[in-house]
C-alpha positions as CSV (number, residue, x, y, z in Angstrom):
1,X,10.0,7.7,-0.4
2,X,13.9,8.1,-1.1
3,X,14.0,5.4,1.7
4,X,12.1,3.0,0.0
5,X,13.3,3.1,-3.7
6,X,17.0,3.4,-2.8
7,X,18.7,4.2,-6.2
8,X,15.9,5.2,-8.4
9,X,16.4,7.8,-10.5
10,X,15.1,11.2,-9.6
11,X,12.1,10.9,-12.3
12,X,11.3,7.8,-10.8
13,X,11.6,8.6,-7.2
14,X,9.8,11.9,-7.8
15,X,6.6,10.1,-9.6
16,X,6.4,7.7,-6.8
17,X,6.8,10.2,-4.3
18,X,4.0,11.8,-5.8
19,X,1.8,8.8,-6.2
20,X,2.2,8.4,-2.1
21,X,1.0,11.5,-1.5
22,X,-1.9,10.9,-3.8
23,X,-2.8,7.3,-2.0
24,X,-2.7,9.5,1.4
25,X,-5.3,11.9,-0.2
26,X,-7.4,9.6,-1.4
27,X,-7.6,7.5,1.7
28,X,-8.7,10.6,3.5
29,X,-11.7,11.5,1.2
30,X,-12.5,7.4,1.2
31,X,-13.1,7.9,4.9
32,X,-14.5,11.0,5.5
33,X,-17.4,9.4,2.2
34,X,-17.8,7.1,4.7
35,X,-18.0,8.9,8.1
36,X,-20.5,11.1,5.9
37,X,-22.3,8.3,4.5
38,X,-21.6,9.6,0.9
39,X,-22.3,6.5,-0.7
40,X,-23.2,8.5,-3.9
41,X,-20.1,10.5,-3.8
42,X,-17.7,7.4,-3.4
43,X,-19.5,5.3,-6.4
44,X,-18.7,7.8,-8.6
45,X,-15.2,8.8,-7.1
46,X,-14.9,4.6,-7.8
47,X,-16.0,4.7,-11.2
48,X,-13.9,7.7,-12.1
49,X,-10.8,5.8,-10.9
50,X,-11.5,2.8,-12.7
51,X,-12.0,4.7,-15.5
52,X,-8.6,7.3,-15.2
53,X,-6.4,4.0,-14.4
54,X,-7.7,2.7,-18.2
55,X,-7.1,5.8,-20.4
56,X,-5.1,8.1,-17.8
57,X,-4.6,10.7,-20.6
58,X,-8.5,11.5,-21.2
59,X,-8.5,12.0,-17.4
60,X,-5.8,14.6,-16.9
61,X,-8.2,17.7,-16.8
62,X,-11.1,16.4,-15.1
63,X,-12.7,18.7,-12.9
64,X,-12.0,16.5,-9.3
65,X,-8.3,17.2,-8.7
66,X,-8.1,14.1,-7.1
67,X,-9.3,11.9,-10.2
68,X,-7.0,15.0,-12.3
69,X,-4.0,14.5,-10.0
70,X,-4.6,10.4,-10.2
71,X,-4.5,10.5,-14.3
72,X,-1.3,12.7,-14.2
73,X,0.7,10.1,-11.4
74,X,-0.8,6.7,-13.3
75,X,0.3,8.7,-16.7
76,X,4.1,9.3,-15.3
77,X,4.2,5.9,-13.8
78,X,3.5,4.3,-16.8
79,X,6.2,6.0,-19.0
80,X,9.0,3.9,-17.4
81,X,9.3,0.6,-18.0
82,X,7.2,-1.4,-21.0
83,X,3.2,-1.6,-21.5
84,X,2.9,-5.5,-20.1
85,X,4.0,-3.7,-16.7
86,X,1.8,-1.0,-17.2
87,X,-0.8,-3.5,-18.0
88,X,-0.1,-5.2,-14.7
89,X,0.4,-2.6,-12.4
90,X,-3.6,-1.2,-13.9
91,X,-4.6,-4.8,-13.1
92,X,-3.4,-4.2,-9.1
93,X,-4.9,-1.2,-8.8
94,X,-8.1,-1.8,-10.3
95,X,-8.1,-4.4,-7.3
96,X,-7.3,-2.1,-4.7
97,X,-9.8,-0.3,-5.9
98,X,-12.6,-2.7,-5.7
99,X,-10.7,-3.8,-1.9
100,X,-11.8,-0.1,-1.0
101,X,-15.3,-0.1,-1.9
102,X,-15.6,-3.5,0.2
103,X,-14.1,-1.3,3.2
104,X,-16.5,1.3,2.6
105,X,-19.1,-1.1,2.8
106,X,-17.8,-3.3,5.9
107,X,-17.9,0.5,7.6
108,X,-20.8,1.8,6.6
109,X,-22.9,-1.5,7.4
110,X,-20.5,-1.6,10.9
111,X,-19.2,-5.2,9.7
112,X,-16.2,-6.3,11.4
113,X,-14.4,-9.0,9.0
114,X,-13.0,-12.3,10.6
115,X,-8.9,-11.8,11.0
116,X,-8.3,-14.0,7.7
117,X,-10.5,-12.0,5.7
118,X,-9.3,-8.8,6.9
119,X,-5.8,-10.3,6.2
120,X,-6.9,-11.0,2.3
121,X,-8.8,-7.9,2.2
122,X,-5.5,-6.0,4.2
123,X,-3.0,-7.1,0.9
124,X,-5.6,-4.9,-1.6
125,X,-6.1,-2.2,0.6
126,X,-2.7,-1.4,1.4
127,X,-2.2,-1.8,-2.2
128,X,1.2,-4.6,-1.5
129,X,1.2,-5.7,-5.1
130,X,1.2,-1.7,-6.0
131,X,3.9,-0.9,-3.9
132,X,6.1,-4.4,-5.2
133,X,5.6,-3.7,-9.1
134,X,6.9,-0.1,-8.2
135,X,10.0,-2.0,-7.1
136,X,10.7,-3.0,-10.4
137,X,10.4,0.9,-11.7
138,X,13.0,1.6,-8.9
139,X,15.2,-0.7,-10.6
140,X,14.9,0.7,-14.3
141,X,13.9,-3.2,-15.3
142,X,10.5,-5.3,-15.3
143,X,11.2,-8.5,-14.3
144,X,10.1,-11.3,-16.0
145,X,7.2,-13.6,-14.5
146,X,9.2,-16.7,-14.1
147,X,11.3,-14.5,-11.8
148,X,8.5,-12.7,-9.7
149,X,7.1,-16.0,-9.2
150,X,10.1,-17.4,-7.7
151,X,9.2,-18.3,-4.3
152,X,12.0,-16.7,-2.6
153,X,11.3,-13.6,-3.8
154,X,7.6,-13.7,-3.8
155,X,7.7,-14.5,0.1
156,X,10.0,-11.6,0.3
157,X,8.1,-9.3,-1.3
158,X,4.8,-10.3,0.4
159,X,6.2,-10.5,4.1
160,X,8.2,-7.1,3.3
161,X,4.2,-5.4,2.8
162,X,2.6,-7.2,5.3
163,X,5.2,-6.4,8.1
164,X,4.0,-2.4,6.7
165,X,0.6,-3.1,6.7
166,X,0.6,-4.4,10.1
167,X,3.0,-2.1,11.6
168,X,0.6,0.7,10.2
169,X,-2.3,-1.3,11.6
170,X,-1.0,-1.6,15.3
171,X,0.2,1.8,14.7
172,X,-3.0,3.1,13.6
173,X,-5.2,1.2,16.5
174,X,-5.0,3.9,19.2
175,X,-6.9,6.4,16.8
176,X,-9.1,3.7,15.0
177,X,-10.8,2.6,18.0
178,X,-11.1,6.5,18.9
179,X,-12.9,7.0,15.4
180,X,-15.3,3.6,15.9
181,X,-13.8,1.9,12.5
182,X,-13.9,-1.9,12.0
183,X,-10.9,-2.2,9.6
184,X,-7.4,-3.2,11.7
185,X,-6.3,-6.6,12.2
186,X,-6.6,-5.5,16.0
187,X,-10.3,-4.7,15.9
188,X,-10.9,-8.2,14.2
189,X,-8.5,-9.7,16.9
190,X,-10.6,-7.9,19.6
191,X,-14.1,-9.0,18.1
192,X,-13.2,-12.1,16.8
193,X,-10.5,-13.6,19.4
194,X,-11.9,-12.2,22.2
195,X,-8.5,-10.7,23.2
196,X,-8.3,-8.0,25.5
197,X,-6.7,-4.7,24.2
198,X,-3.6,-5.6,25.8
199,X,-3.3,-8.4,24.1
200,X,-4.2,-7.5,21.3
201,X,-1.1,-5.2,21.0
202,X,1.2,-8.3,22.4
203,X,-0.2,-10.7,19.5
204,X,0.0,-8.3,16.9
205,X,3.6,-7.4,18.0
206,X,3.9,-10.9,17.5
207,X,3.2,-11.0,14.0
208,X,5.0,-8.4,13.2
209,X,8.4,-9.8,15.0
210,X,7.8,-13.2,13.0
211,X,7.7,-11.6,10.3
212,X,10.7,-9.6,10.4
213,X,12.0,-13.2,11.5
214,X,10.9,-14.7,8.0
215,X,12.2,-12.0,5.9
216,X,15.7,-12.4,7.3
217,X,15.8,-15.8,6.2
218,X,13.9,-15.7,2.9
219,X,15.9,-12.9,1.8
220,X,19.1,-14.7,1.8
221,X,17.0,-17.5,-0.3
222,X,16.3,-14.3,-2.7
223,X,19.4,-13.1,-2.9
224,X,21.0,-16.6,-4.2
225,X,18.3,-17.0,-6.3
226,X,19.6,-13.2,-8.1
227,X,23.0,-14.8,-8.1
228,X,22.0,-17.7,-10.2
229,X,20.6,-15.8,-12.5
230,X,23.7,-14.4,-13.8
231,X,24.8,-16.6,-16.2
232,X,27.8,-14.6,-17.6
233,X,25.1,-12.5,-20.0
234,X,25.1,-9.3,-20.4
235,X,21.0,-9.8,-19.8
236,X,21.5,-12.6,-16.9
237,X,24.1,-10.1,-15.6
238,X,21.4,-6.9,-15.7
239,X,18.6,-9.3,-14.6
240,X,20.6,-9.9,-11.2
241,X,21.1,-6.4,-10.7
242,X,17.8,-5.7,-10.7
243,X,16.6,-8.7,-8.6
244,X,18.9,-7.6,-6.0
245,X,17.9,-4.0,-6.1
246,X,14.1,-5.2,-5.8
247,X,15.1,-7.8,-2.6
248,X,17.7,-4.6,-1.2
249,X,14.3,-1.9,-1.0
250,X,12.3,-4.6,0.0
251,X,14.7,-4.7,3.2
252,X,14.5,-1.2,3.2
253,X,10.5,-1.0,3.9
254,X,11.0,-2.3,6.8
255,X,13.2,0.7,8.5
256,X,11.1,3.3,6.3
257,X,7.9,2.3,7.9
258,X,9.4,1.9,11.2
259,X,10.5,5.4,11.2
260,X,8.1,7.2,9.0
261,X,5.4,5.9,12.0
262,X,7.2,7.4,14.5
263,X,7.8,10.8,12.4
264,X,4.6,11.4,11.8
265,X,1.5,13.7,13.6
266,X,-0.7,11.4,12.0
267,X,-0.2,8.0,14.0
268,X,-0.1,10.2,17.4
269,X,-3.5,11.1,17.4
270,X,-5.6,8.7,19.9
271,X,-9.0,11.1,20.5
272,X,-10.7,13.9,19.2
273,X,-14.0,16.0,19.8
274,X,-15.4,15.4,16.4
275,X,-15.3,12.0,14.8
276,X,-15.9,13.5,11.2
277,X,-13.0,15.4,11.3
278,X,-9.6,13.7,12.8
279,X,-7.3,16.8,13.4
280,X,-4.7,15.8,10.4
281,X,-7.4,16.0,8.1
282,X,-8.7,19.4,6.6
283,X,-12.1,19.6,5.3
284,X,-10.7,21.0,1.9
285,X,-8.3,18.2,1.8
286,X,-11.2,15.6,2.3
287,X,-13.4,16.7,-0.7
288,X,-15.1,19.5,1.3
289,X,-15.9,22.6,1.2
């Protein structure tokens, strides 16, 4: 994650690094509940979340590691920067959450969403809010709302996760179709567009490039907007800082996801013998035994 969060501080860096790792694990065990139809085991996995995200503390020796190891990231995580972040960041998750019990319901009933509601549905599951308040943590400074709201920066921020999100998604597509899932914005491009697979790739490539398009402007538009906030402060001065260390990583996505895609085992896999079981995922590391 060093790539991402250019300039955080080890402790920072480390607890995200962690987190990531987590968000892998946990996606795993979401889909193997699904390819195993364990409704019963992902309702209470959900519950358990919910729960550990609220009072992370009370959840730090619960007897699933993954709810355990979830309590301990969310508990670090928190200890940076002041409660009304922590307060906001809980507020994301629990959505991401709740965006992953829709998915485990869109799979398990074989519903393919339309491509703008997989496009809504796409910003909770990949968690974009998550991964933008974490920004902020980067920075050693929560920034106020009047600046997050800025437009410039909130179109920065959002193109900066959905160029990740859909990179990962046309990434992902080979082995997705191999494993019979209905969540990729290809999938809902093939189904609902009627687009052939090849150009399916070409349009989502197309996204992607207009999207790196945006950014490039809109991040010049952020970057002015961090140098009017200095106003000769010693607060405007530090708010600026932080602004453009927030915009600067949100550039920085963009190369990490290229080449963490094209570094790892997982995004080469296109076919296996058994669909319960994708060879990057071990049993024990999907909640089995």
């Amino acid at each position: 994650m060093a790539g991402y969060y250019t300039g955080a501080p080890d402790e920072v860096l480390q607890a995200i690094a962690d987190y990531s790792a987590w968000f892998f694990i946990w996606d795993d065990r979401h889909d193997r509940d699904v390819v195993h139809g364990r409704a019963g085991h992902w309702r209470r996995l959900r519950y358990r979340l919910h729960a550990a995200l609220d009072a992370p503390r009370h959840h730090l020796h619960h007897p699933d590691p993954l709810v355990a190891s979830f309590a301990d990231s969310v508990l670090r995580l928190y200890g940076f920067l002041p409660r009304t972040w922590n307060q906001r960041f809980a507020r994301h998750f629990h959505a991401v959450i709740e965006a992953y019990d829709r998915e485990f319901r869109n799979r398990t009933e074989g519903y393919i969403p339309g491509v703008e509601e997989y496009l809504a549905l796409r910003r909770h599951t990949f968690a974009h809010w998550i991964w933008t308040d974490l920004l902020e943590a980067s920075a050693g400074r929560e920034l106020p709302g009047a600046v997050r709201k800025n437009p410039a920066y909130r179109r920065a921020a959002l193109l900066s996760q959905e160029f990740a999100a859909w990179y990962n998604d046309l990434c992902s597509l080979p082995k997705e179709i191999a494993g019979d899932e209905v969540h990729n914005l290809g999938i809902s491009l093939i189904t609902h567009e009627g687009l052939t697979l090849e150009e399916t790739v070409d349009e989502v490539r197309r996204r992607i490039e207009e999207c790196i398009e945006e950014f490039l402007v809109v991040e010049k538009n952020a970057l002015r907007f961090a140098d009017e906030i200095d106003d000769g402060t010693v607060r405007g001065k530090e708010l600026s800082a932080a602004v453009r260390s927030c915009v600067g990583n949100m550039r920085n996505w963009f190369s990490s996801v290229y080449w963490f895609h094209h570094e790892s085992g997982r995004y080469m896999v296109d076919s296996w013998d058994d669909r319960s079981t994708p060879p990057y995922v071990t049993n024990e590391a999907a909640g089995e035994k």
